[in-house]
Backbone atoms as SQL, in Angstrom:
CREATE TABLE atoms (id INTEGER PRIMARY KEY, chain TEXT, resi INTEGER, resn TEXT, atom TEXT, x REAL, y REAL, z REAL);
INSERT INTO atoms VALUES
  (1, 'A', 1, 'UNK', 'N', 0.840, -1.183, 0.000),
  (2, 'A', 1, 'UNK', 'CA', 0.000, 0.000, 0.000),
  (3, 'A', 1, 'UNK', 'C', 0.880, 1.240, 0.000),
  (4, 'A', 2, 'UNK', 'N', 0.569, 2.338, -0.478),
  (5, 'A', 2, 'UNK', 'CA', 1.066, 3.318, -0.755),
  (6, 'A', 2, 'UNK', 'C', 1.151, 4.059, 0.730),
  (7, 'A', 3, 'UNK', 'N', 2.519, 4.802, 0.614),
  (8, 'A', 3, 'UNK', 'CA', 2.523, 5.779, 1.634),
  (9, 'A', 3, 'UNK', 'C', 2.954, 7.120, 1.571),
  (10, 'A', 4, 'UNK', 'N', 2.460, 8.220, 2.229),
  (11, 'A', 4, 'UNK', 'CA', 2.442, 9.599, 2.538),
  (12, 'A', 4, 'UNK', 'C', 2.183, 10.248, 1.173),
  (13, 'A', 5, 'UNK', 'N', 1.054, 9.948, 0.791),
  (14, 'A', 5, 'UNK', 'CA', 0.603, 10.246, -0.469),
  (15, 'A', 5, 'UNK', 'C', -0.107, 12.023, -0.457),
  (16, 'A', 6, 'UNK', 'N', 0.567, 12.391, -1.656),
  (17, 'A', 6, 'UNK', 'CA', 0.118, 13.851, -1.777),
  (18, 'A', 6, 'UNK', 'C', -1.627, 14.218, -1.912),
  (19, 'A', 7, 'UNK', 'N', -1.437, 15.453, -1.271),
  (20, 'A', 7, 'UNK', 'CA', -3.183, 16.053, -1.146),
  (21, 'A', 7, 'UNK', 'C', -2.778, 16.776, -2.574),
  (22, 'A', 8, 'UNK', 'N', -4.738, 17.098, -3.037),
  (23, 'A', 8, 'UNK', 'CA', -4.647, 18.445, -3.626),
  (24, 'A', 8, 'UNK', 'C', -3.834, 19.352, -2.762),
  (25, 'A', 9, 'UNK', 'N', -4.369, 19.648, -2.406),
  (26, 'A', 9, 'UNK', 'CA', -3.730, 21.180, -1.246),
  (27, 'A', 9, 'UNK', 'C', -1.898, 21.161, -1.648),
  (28, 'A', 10, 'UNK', 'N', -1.670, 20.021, -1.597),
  (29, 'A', 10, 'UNK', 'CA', 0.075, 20.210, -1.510),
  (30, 'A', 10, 'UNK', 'C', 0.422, 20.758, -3.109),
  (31, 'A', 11, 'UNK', 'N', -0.454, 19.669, -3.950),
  (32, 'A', 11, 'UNK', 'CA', -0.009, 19.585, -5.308),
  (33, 'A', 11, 'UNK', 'C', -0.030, 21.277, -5.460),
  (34, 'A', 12, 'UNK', 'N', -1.700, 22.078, -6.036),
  (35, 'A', 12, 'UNK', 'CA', -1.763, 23.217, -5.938),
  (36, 'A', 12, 'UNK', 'C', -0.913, 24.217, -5.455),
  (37, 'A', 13, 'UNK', 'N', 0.032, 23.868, -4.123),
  (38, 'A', 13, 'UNK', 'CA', 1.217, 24.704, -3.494),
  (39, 'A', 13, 'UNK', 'C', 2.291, 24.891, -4.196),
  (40, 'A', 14, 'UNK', 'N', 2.481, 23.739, -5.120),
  (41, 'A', 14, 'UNK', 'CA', 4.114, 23.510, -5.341),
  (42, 'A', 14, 'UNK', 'C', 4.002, 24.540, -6.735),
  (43, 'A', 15, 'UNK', 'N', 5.242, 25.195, -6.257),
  (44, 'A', 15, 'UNK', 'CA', 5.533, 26.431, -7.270),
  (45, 'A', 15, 'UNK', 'C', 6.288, 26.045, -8.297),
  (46, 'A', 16, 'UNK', 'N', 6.759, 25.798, -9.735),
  (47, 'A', 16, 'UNK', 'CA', 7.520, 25.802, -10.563),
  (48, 'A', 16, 'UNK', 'C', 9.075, 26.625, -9.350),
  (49, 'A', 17, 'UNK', 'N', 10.653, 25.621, -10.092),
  (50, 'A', 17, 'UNK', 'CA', 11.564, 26.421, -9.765),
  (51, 'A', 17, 'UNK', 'C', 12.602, 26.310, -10.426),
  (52, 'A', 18, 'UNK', 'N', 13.605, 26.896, -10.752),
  (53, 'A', 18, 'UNK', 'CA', 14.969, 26.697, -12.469),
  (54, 'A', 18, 'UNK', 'C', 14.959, 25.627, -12.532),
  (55, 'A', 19, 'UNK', 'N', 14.897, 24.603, -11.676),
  (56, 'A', 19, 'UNK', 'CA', 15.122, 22.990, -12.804),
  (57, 'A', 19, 'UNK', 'C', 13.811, 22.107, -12.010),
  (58, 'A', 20, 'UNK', 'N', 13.914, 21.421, -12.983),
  (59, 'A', 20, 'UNK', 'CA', 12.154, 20.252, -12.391),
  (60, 'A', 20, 'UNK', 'C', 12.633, 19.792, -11.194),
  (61, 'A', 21, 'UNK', 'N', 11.447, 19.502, -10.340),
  (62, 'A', 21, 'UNK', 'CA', 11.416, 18.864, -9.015),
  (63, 'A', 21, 'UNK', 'C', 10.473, 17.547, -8.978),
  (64, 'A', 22, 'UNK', 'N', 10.351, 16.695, -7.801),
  (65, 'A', 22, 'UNK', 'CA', 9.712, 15.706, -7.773),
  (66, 'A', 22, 'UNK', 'C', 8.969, 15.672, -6.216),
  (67, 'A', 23, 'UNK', 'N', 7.840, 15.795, -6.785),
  (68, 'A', 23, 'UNK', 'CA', 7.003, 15.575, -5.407),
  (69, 'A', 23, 'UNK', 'C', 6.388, 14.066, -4.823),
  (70, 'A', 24, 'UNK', 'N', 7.132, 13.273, -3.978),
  (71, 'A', 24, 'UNK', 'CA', 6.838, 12.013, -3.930),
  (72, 'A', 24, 'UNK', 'C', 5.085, 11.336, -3.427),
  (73, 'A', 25, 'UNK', 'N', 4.832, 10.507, -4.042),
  (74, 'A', 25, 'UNK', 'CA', 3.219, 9.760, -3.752),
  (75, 'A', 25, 'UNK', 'C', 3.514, 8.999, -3.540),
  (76, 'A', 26, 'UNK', 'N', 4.046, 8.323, -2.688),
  (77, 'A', 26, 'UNK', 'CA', 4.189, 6.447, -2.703),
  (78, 'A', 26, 'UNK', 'C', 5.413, 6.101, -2.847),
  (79, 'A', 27, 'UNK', 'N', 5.273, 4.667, -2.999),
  (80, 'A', 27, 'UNK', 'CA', 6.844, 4.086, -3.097),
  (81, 'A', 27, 'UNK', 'C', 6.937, 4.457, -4.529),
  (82, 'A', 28, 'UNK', 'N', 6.142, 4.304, -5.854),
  (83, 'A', 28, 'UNK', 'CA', 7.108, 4.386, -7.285),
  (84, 'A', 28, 'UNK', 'C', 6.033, 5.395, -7.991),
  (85, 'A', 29, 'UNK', 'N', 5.564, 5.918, -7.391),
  (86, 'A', 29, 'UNK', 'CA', 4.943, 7.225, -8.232),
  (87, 'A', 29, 'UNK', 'C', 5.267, 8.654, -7.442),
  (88, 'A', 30, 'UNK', 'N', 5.204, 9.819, -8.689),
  (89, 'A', 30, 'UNK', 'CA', 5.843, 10.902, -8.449),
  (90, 'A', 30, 'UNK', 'C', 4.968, 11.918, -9.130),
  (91, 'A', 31, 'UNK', 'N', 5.146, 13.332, -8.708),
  (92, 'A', 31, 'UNK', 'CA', 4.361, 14.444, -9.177),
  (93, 'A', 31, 'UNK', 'C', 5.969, 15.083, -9.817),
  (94, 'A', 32, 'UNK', 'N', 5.987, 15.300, -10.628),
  (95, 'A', 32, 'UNK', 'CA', 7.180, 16.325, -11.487),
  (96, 'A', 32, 'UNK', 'C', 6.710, 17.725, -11.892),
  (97, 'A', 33, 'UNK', 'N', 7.338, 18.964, -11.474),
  (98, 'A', 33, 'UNK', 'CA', 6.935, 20.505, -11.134),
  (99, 'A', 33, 'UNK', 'C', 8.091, 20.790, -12.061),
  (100, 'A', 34, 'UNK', 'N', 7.634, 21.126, -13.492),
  (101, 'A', 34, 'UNK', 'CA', 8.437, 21.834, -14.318),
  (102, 'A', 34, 'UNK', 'C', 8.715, 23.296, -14.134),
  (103, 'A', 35, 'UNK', 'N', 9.627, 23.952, -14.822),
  (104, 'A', 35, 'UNK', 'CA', 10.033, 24.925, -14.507),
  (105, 'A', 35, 'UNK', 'C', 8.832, 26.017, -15.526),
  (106, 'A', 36, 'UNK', 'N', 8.551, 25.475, -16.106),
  (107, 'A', 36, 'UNK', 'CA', 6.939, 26.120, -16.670),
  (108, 'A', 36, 'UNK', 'C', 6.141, 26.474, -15.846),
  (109, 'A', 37, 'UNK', 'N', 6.171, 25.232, -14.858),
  (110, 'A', 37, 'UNK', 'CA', 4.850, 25.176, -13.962),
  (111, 'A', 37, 'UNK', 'C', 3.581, 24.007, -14.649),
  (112, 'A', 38, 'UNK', 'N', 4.342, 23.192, -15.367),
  (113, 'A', 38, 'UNK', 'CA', 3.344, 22.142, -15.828),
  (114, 'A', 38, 'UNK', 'C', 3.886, 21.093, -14.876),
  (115, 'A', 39, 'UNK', 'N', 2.667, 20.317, -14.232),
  (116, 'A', 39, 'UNK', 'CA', 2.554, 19.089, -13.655),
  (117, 'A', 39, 'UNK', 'C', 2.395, 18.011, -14.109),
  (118, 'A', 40, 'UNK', 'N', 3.098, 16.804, -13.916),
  (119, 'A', 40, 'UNK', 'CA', 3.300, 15.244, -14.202),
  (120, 'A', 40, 'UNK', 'C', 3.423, 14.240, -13.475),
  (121, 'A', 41, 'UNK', 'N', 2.738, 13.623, -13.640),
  (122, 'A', 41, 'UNK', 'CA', 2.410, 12.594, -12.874),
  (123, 'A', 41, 'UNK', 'C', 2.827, 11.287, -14.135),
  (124, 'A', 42, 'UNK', 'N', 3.882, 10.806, -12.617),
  (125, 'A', 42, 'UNK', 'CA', 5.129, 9.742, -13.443),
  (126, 'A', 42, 'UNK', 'C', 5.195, 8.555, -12.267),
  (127, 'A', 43, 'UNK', 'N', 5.081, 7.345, -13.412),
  (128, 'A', 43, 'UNK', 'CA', 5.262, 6.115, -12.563),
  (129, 'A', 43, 'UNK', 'C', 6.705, 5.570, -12.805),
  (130, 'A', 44, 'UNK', 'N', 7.468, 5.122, -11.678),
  (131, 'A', 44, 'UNK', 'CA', 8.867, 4.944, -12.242),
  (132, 'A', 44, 'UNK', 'C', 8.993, 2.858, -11.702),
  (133, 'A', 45, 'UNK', 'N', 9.734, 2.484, -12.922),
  (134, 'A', 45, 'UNK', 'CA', 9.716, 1.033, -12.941),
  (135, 'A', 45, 'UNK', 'C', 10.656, 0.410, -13.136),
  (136, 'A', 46, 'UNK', 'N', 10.951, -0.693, -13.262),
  (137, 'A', 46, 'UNK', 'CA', 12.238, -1.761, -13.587),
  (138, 'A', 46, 'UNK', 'C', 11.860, -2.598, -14.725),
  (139, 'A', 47, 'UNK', 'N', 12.537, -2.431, -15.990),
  (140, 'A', 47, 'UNK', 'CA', 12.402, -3.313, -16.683),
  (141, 'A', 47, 'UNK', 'C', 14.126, -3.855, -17.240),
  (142, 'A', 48, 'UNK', 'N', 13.926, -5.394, -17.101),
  (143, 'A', 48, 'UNK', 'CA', 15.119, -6.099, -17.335),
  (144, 'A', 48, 'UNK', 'C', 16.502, -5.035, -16.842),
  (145, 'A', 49, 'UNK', 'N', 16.374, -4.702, -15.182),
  (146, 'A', 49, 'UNK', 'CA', 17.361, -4.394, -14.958),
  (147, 'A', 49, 'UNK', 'C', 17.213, -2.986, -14.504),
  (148, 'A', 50, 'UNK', 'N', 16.877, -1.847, -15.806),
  (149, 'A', 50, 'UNK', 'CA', 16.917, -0.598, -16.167),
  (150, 'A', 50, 'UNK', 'C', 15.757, 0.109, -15.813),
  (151, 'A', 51, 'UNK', 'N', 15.754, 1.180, -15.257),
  (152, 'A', 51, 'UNK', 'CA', 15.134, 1.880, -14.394),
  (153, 'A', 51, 'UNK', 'C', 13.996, 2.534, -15.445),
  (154, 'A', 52, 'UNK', 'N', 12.991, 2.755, -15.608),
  (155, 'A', 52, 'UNK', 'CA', 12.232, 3.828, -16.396),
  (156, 'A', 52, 'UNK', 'C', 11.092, 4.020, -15.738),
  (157, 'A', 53, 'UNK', 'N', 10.427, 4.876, -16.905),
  (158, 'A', 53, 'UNK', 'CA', 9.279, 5.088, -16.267),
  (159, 'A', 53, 'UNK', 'C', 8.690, 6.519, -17.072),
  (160, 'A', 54, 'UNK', 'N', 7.191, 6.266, -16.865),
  (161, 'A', 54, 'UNK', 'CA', 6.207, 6.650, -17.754),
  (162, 'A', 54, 'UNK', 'C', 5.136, 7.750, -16.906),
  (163, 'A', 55, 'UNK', 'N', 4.596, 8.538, -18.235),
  (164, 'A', 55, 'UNK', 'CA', 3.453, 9.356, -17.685),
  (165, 'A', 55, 'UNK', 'C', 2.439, 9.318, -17.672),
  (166, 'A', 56, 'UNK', 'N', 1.672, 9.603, -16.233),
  (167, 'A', 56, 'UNK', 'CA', -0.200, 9.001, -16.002),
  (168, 'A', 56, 'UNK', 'C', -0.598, 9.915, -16.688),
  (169, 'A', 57, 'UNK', 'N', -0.190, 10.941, -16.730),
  (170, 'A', 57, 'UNK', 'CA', -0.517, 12.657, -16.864),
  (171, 'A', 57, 'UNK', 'C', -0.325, 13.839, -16.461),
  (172, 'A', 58, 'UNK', 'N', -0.963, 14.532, -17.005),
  (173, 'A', 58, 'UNK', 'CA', -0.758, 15.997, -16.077),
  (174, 'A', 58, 'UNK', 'C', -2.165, 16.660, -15.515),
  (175, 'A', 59, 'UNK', 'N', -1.466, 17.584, -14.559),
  (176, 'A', 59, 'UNK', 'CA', -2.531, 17.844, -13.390),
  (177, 'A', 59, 'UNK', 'C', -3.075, 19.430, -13.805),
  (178, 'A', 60, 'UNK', 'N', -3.822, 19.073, -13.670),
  (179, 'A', 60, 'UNK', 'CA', -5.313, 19.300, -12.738),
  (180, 'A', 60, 'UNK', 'C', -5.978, 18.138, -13.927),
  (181, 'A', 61, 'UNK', 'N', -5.575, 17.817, -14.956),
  (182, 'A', 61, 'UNK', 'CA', -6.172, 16.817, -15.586),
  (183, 'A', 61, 'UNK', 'C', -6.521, 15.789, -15.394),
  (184, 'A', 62, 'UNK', 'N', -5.349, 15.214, -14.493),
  (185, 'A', 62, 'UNK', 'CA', -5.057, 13.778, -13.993),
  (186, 'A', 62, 'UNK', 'C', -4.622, 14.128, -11.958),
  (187, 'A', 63, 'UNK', 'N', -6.090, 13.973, -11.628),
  (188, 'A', 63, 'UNK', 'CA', -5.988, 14.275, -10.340),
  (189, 'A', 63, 'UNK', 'C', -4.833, 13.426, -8.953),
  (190, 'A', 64, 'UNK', 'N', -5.030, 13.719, -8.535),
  (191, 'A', 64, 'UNK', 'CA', -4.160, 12.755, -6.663),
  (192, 'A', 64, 'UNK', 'C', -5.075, 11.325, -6.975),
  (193, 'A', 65, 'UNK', 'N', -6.594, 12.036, -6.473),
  (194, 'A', 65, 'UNK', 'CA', -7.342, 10.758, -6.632),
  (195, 'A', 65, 'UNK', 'C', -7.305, 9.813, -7.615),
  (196, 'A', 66, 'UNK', 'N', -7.103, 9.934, -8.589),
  (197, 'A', 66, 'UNK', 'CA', -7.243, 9.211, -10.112),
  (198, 'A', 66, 'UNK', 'C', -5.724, 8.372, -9.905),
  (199, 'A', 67, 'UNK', 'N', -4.788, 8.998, -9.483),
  (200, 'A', 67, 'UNK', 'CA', -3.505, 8.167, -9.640),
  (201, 'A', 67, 'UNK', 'C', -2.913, 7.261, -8.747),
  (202, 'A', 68, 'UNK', 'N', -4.407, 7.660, -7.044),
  (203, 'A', 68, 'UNK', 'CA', -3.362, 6.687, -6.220),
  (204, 'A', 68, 'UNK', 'C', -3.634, 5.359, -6.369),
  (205, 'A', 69, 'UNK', 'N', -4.401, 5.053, -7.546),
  (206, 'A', 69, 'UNK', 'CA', -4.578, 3.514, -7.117),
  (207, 'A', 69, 'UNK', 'C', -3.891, 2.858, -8.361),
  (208, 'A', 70, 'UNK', 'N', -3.604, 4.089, -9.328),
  (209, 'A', 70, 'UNK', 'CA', -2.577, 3.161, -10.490),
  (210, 'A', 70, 'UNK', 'C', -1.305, 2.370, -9.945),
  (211, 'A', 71, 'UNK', 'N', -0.840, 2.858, -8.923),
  (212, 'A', 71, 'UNK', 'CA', 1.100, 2.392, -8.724),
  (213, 'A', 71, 'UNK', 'C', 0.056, 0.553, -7.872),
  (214, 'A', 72, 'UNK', 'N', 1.024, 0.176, -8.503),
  (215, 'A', 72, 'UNK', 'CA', 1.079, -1.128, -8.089),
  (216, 'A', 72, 'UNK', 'C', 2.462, -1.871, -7.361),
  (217, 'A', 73, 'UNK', 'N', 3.457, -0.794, -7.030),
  (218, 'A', 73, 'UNK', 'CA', 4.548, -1.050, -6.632),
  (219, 'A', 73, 'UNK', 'C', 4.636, -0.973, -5.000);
C-alpha cells in the first residue's frame, strides 16, 4: 500500500523552480513541477534491470485521486 501520499492542497502549493522537481506519492509514483509550472504525474519502474518510467498525466487533468490507485509497486 502506498505511503504519505500527496493532497490536492500540496499539489496546488508547489511552485515551478529553475530545474524540475519531484514531489513524492508512494513508493514508485511521483508528481514532477516543471520549470513552466506544468505538472506530471510519473510512474517509475524496472524493466530487465533498467530503471524507467512513464506518464499518467498531467494535473489538474489527472488528479491525486485518479492516480493513487494506479502504482502497483
Amino acid at each position: 500500500m502506498a505511503h504519505d501520499l500527496l493532497t490536492d492542497k500540496e499539489v496546488r502549493a508547489a511552485k515551478p523552480a529553475d530545474k524540475p522537481f519531484k514531489l513524492r506519492d508512494g513508493r514508485a509514483m511521483s508528481l514532477v513541477v516543471m520549470p513552466t509550472g506544468a505538472k506530471v504525474w510519473r510512474l517509475k519502474y524496472r524493466m530487465d534491470g533498467a530503471e524507467k518510467s512513464f506518464s499518467l498525466g498531467s494535473y489538474p487533468d489527472t488528479s491525486c485521486r485518479s492516480t493513487s490507485g494506479r502504482s502497483t509497486s
